[in-house]
N, CA, C and O atoms as a GROMACS GRO file, in nm:
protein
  316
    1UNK      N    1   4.781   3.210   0.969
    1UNK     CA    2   4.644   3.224   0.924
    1UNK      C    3   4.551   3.207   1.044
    1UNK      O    4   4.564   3.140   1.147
    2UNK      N    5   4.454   3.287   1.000
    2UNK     CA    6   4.310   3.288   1.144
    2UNK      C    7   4.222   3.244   1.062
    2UNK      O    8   4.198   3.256   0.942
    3UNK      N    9   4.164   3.170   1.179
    3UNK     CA   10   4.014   3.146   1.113
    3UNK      C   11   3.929   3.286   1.123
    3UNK      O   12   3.930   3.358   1.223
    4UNK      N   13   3.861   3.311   1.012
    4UNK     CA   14   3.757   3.394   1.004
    4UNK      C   15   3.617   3.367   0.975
    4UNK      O   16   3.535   3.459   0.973
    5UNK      N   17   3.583   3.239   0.951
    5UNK     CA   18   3.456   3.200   0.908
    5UNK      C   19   3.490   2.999   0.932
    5UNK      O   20   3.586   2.936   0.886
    6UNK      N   21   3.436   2.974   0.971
    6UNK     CA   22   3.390   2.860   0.999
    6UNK      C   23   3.269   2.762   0.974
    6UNK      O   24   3.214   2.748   1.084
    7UNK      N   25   3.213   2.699   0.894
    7UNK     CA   26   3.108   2.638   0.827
    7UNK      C   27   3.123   2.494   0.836
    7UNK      O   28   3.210   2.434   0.772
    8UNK      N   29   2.985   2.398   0.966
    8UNK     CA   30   3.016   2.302   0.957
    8UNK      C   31   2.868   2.235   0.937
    8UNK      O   32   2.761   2.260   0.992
    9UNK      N   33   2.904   2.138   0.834
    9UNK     CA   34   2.765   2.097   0.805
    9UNK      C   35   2.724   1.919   0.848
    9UNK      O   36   2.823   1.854   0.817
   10UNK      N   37   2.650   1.855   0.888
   10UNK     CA   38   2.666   1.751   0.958
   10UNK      C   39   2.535   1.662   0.865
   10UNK      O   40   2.420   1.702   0.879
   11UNK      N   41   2.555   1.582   0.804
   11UNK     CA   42   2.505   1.546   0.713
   11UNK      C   43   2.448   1.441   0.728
   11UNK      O   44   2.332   1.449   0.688
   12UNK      N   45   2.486   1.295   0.786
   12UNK     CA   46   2.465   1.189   0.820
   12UNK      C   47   2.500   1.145   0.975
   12UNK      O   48   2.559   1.238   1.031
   13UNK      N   49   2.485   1.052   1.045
   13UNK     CA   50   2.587   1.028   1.146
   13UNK      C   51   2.734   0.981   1.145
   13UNK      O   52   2.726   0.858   1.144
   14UNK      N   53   2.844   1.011   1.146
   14UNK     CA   54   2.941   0.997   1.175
   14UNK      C   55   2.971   0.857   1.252
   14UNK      O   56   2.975   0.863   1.375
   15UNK      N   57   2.994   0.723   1.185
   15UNK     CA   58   3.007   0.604   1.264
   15UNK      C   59   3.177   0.588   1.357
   15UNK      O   60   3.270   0.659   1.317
   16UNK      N   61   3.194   0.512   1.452
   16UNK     CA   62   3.287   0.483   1.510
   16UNK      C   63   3.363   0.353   1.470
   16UNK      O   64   3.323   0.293   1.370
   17UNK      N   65   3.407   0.333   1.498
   17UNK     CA   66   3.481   0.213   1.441
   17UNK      C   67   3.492   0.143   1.306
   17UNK      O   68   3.503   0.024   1.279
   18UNK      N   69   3.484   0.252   1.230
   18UNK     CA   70   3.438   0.196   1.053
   18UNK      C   71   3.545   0.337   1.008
   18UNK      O   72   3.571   0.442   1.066
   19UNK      N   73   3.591   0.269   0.859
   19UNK     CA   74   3.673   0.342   0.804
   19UNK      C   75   3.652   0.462   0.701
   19UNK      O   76   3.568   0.424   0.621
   20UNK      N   77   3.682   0.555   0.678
   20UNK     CA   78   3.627   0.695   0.654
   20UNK      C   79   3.729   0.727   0.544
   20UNK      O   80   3.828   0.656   0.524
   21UNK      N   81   3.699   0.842   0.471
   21UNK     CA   82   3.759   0.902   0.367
   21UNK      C   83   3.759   1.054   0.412
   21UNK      O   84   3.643   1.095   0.406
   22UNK      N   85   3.830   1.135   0.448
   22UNK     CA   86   3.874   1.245   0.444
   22UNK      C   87   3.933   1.312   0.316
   22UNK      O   88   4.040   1.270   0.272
   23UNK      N   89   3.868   1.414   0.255
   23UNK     CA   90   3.934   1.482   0.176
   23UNK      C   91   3.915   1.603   0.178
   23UNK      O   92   3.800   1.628   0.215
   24UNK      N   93   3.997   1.725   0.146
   24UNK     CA   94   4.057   1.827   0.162
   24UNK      C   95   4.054   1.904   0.047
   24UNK      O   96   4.139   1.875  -0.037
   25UNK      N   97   3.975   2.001   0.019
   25UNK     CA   98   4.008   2.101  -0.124
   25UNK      C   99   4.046   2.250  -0.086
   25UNK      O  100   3.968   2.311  -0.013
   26UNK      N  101   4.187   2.326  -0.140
   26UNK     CA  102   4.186   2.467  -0.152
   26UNK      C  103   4.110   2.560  -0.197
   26UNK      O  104   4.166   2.565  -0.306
   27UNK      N  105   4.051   2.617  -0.202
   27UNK     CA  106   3.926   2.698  -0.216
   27UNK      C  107   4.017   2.847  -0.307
   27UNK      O  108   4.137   2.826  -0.295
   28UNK      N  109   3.999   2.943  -0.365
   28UNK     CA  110   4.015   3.067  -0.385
   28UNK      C  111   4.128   3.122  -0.295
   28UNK      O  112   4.129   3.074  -0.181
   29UNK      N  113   4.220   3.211  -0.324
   29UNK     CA  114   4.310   3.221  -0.269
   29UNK      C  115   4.360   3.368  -0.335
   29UNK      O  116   4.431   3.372  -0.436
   30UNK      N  117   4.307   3.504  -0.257
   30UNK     CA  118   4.337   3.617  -0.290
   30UNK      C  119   4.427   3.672  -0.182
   30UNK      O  120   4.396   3.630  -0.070
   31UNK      N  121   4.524   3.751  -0.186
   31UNK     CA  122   4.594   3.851  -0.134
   31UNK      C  123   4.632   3.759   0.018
   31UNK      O  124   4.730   3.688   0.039
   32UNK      N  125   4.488   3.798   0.134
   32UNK     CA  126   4.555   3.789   0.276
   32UNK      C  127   4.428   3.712   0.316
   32UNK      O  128   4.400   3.716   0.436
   33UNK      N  129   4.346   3.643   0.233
   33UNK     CA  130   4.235   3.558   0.248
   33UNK      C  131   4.262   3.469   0.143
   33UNK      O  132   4.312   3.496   0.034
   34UNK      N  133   4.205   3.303   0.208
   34UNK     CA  134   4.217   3.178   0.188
   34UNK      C  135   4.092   3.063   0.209
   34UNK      O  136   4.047   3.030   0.319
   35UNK      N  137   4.059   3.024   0.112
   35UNK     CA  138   3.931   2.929   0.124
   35UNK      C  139   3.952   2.829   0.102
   35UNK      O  140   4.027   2.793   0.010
   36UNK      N  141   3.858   2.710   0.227
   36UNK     CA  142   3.901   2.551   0.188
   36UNK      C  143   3.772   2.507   0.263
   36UNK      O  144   3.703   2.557   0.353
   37UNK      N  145   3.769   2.370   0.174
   37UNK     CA  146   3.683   2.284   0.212
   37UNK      C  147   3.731   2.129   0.223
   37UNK      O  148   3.816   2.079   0.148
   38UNK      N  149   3.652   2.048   0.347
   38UNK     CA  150   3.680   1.880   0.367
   38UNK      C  151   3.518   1.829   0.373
   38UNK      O  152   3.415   1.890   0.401
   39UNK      N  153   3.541   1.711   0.340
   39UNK     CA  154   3.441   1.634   0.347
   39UNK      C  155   3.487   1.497   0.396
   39UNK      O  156   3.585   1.442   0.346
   40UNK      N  157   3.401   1.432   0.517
   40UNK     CA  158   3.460   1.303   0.556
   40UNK      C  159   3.325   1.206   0.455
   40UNK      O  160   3.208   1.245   0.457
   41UNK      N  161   3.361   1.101   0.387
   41UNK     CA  162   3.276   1.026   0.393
   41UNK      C  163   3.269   0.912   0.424
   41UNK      O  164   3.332   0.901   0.529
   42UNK      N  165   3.207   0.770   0.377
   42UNK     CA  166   3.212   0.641   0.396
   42UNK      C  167   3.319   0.585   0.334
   42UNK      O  168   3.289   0.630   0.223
   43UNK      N  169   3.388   0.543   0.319
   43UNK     CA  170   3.488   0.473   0.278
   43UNK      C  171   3.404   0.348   0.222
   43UNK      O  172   3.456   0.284   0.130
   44UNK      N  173   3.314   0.319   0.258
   44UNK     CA  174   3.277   0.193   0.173
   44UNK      C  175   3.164   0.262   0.083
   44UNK      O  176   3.175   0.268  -0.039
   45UNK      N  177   3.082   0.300   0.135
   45UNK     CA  178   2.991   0.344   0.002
   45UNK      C  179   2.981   0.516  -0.045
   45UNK      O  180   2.888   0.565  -0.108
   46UNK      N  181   3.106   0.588   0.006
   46UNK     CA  182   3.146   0.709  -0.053
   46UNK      C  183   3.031   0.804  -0.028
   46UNK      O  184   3.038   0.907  -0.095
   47UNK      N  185   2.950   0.796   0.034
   47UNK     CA  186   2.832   0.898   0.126
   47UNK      C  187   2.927   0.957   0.220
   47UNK      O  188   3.019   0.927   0.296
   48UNK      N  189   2.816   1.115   0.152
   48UNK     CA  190   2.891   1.229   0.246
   48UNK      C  191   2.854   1.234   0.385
   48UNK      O  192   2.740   1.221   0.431
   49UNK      N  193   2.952   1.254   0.441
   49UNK     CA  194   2.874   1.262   0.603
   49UNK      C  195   2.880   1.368   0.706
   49UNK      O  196   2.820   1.366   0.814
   50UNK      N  197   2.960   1.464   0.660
   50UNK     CA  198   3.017   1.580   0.687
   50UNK      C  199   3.076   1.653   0.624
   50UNK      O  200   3.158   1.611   0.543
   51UNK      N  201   3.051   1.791   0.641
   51UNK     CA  202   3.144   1.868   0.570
   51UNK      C  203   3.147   1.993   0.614
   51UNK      O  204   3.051   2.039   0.675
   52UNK      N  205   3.301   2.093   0.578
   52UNK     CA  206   3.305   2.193   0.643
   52UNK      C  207   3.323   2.243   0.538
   52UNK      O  208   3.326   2.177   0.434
   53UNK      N  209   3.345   2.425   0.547
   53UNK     CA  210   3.372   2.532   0.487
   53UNK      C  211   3.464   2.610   0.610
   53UNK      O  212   3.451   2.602   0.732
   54UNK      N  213   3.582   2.701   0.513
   54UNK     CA  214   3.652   2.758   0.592
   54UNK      C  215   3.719   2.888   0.499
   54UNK      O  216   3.759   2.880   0.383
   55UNK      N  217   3.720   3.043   0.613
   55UNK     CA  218   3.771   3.122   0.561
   55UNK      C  219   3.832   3.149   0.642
   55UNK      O  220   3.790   3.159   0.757
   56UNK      N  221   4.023   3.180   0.585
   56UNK     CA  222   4.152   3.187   0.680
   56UNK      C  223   4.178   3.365   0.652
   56UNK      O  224   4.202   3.428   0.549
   57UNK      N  225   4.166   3.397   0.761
   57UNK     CA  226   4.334   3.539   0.704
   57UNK      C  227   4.414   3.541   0.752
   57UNK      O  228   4.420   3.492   0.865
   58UNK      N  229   4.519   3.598   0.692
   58UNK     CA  230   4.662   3.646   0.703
   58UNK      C  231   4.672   3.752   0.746
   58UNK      O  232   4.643   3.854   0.685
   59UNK      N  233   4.736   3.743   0.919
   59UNK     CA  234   4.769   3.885   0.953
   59UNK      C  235   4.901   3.855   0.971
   59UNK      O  236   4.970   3.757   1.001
   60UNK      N  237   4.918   4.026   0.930
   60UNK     CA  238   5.084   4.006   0.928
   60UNK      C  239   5.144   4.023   1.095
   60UNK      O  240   5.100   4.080   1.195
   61UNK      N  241   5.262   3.944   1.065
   61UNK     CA  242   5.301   3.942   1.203
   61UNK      C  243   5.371   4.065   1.287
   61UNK      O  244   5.424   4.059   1.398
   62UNK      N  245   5.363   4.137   1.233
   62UNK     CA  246   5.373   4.333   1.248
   62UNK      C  247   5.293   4.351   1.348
   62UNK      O  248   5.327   4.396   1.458
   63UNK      N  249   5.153   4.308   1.307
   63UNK     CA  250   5.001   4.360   1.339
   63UNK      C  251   4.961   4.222   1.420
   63UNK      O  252   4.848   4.180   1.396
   64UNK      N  253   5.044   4.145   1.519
   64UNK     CA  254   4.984   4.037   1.579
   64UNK      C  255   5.088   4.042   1.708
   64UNK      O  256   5.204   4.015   1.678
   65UNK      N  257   5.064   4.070   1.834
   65UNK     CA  258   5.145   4.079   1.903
   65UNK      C  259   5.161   3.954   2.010
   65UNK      O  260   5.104   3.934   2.117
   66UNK      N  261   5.279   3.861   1.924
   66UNK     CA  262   5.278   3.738   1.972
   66UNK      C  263   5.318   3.710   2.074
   66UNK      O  264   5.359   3.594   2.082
   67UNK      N  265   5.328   3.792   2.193
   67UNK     CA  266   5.409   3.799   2.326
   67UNK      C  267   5.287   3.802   2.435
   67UNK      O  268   5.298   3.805   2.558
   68UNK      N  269   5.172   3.800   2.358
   68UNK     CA  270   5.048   3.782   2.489
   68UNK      C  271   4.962   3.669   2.445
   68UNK      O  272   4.842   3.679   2.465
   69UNK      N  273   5.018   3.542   2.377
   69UNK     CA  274   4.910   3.451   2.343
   69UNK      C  275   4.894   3.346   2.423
   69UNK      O  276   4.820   3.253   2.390
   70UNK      N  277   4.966   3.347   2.549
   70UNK     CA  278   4.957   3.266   2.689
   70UNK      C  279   4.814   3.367   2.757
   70UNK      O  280   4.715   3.328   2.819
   71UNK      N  281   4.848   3.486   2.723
   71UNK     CA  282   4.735   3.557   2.833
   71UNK      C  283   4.617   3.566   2.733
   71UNK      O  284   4.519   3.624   2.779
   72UNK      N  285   4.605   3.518   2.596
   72UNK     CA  286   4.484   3.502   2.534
   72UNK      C  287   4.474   3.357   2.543
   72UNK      O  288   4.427   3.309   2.440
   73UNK      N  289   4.504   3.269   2.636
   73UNK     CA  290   4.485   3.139   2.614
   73UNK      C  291   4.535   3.064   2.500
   73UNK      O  292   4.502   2.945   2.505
   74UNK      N  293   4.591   3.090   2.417
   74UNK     CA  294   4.660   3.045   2.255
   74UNK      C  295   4.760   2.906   2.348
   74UNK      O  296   4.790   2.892   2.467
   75UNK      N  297   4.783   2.840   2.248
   75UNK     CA  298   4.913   2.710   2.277
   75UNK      C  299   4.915   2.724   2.168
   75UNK      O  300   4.826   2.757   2.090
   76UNK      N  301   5.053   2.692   2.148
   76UNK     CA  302   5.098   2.735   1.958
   76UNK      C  303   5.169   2.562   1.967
   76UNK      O  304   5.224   2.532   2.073
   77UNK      N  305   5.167   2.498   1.899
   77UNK     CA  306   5.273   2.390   1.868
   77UNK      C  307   5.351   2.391   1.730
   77UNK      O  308   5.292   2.420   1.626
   78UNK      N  309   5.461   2.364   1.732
   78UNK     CA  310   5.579   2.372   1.686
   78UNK      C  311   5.528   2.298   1.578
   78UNK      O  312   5.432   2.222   1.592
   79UNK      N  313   5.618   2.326   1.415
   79UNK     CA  314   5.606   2.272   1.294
   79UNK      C  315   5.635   2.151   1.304
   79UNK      O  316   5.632   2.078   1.205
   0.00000   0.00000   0.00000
């Protein structure tokens, strides 16, 4: 999957050393496109503090010629 759309929304400040809630939702999911959304919030008082939007596609690996993604700068890491 590629990113095709990227949506980041910044809501509050983001603290350091304090504990956070990350959560993760699948969004719509047709054919060779994929939608999801996260939101980090407070862990203590559950205020949103960020959040993204994301649209993935699926190219097939036919149509992706994975033998030049050193010369597109790509690093792939292993499952």
């Amino acid at each position: 999957m590629f990113t095709g759309k990227l949506e980041v929304k910044y809501r509050k400040n983001v603290p350091i050393n304090k504990l956070l809630k990350i959560v993760g939702k699948a969004g719509k999911s047709k054919r060779n496109i994929a939608e999801a959304w996260a939101g980090i919030y407070d862990a203590e008082t559950n205020e949103l503090l960020a959040e993204g939007s994301t649209v993935s596609i699926d190219v097939p690996k036919d149509q992706f010629d994975v033998s030049r993604l050193d010369e597109l700068g790509w690093k792939v890491y292993p499952d």
